[in-house]
N, C-alpha and C positions, 0 to 999 in steps of 0.2 A: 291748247296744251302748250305747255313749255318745249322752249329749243333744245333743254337739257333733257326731258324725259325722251324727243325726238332720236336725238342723239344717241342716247344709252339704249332706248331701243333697237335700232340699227345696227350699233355695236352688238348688241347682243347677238342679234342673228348674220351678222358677218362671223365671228365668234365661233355659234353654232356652227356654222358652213365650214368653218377651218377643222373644226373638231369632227368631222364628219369625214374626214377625206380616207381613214382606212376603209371606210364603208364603201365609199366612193371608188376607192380603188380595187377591192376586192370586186364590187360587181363589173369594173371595165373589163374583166374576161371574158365575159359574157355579152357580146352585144345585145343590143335589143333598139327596137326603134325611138323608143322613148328616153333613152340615152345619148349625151353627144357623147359621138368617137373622140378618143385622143390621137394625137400624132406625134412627131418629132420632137416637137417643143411645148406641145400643153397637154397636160395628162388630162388633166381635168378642168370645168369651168362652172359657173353656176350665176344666177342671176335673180333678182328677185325686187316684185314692187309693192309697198302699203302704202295705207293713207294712215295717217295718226292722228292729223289736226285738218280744221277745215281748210279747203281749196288747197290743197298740197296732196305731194306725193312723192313717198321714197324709195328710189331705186340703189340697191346695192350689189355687189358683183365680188364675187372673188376668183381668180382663174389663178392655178396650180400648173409649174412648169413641170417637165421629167427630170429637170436637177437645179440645178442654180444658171440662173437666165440672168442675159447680161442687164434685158429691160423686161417689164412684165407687168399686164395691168388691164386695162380698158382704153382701146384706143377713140371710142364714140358710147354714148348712150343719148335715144333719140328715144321720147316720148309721145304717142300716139293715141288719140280717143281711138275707140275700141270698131269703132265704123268709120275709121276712115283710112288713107293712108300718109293724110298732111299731116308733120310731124308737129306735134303743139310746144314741145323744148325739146333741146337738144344742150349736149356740151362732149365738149369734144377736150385730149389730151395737147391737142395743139394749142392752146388756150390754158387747159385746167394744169397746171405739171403733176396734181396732187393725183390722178391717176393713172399714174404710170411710176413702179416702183423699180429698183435698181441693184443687179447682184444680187437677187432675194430669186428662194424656189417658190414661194407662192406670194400674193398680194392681192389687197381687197379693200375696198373703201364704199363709200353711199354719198349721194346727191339729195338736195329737195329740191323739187321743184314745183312752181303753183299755176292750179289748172283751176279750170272751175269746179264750182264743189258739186254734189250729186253726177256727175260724167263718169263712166268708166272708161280707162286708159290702162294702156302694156307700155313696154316697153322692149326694145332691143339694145343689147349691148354687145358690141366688140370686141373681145377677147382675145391677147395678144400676148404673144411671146418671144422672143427673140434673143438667138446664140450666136456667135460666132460670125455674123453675116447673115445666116439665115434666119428666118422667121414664117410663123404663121396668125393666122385671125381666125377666130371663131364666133363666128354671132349666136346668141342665145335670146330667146323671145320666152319674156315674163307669161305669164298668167295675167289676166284678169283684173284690177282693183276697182270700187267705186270711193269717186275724192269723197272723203267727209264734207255735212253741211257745216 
């Protein structure tokens, strides 16, 4: 598959995720265990991993502040076959600038990255917000994907 069909996919359901947040917000009154908590500085967070093309897979994330955050984004996403706990990629905000957004109440972006094909791999992502001095992290763990052959 093309990098542009990859691409407009991802987009789409980063997208999705944004358009999703009254939803999002209305059920945070409600806890339940299947929901992450918010706190001080991130209301909301999400994360999520496919495969589109062989030997690849894409992770994308969007984390939602409680107002306008001075930084806000992902500070790590670390990809994992599904039996293990050695990480197969990783990429971090220290390296990437592109996820970590700025003066913005929410931000979201996507990664590829190539694994072997037929594997199933998750991911975890880092979730981060920060005002004024303070800040918090939130990890979020994907679901499930098998790479395409």
């Amino acid at each position: 598959m093309s990098k542009r069909f990859i691409h407009v996919t991802a987009l789409i359901l980063v997208l999705m995720t944004v358009f999703s947040i009254p939803a999002a917000a209305a059920a945070a009154s409600v806890p339940s265990p299947a929901q992450p908590q918010s706190d001080a500085y991130i209301a909301a967070y999400y994360a999520s991993i496919i495969s589109q093309s062989p030997g690849t897979v894409t992770v994308s994330f969007s984390t939602y502040g409680t107002k306008t955050m001075d930084t806000i984004g992902a500070t790590s996403i670390v990809v994992y076959k599904w039996n293990s706990t050695q990480p197969v990629a990783s990429r971090s905000s220290s390296y990437t600038a592109s996820m970590l957004g700025h003066n913005r109440t929410t931000y979201g972006n996507y990664y590829t990255f190539s694994v072997t094909p037929g594997e199933e791999y998750y991911a975890v992502v880092s979730c981060y917000a920060a005002k004024d001095g303070g800040s918090s992290t939130r990890k979020y763990t994907t679901s499930y994907t098998t790479a395409k052959k």
